[in-house]
FIVO-405743 format. One record per residue (C-alpha): residue in one letter; x, y, z. Coordinates in pm, whole numbers, plus 50000, padded with zeros to 5 digits. Layout:
BEGIN
@code: A&xx: X&yy: Y&zz: Z
...
This chain:
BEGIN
@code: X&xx: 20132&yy: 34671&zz: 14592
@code: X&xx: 19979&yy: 34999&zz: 14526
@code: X&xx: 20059&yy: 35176&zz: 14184
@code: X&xx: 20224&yy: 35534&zz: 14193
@code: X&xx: 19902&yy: 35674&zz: 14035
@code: X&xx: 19695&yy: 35437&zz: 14309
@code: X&xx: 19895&yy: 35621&zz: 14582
@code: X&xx: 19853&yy: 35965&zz: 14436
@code: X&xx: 19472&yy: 35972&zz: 14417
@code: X&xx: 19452&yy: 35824&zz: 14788
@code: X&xx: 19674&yy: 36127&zz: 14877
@code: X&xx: 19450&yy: 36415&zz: 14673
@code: X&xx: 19154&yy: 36252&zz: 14882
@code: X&xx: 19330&yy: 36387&zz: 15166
@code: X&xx: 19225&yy: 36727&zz: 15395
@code: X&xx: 19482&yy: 37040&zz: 15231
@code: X&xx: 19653&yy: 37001&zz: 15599
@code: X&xx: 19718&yy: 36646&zz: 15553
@code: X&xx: 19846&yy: 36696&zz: 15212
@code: X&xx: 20067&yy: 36941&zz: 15341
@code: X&xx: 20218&yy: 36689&zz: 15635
@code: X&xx: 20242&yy: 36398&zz: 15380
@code: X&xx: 20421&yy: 36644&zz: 15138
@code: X&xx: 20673&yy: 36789&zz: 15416
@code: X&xx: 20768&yy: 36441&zz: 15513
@code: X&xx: 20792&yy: 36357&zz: 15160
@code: X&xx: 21026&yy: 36599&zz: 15096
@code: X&xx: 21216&yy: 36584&zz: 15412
@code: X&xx: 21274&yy: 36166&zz: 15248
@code: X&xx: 21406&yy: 36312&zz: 14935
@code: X&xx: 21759&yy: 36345&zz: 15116
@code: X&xx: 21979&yy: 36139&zz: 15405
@code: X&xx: 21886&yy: 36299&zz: 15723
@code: X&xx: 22189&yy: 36351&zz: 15851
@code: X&xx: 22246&yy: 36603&zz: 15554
@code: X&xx: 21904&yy: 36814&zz: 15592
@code: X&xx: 21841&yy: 36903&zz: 15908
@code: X&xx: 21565&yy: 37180&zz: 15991
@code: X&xx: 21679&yy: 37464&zz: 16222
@code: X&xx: 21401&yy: 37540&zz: 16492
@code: X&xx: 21349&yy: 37851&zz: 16291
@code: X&xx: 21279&yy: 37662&zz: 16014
@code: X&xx: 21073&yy: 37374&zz: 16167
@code: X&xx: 20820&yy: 37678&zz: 16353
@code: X&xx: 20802&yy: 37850&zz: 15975
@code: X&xx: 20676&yy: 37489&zz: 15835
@code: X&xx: 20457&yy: 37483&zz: 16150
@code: X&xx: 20285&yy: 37842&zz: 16157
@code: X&xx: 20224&yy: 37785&zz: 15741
@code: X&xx: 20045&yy: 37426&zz: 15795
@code: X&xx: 19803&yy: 37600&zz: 16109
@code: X&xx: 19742&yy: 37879&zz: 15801
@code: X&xx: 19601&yy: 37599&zz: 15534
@code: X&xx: 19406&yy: 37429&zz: 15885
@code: X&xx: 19301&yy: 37732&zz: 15947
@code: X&xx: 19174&yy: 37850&zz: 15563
@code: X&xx: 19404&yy: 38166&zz: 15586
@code: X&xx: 19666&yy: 38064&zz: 15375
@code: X&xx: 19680&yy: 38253&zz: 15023
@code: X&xx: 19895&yy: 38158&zz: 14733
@code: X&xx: 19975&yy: 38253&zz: 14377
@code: X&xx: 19975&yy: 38039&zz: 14070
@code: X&xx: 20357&yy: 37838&zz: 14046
@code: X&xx: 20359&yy: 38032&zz: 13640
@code: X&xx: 20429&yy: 38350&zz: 13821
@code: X&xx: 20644&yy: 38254&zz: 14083
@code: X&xx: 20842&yy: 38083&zz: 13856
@code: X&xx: 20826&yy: 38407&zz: 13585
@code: X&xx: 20904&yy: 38608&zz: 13922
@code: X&xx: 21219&yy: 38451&zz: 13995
@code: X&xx: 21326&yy: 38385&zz: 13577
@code: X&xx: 21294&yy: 38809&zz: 13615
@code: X&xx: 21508&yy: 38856&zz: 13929
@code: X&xx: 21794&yy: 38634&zz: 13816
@code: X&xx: 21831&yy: 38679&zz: 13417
């Protein structure tokens, strides 16, 4: 059986898109089905954001200032 750390660097040798997929579904495992369900809305969002990493158009911002960004807004 494969390690957690085994499984992890498999995964990082993955494509950004597949990375993204594996983490959605990941995620999506985290909680009983029946209790998460993704709107359409929701489920095009999480579509038109994976084409944006296939595509190399997708930007993003280090998780330090998100995470100061949103310790700001709700103090």
């Amino acid at each position: 059986m494969n390690t957690v750390q085994e499984i992890q660097s498999e995964a990082m040798a993955l494509s950004a898109s597949e990375r993204a997929s594996l983490a959605h579904d990941l995620i999506l495992s985290l909680d009983d089905p029946a209790h998460f369900e993704l709107g359409p809305d929701q489920e095009r969002e999480i579509q038109r954001r994976v084409q944006m990493v296939r595509e190399g158009t997708a930007t993003s911002r280090p998780a330090e200032d998100i995470f100061a960004d949103i310790k700001t807004k709700y103090k």
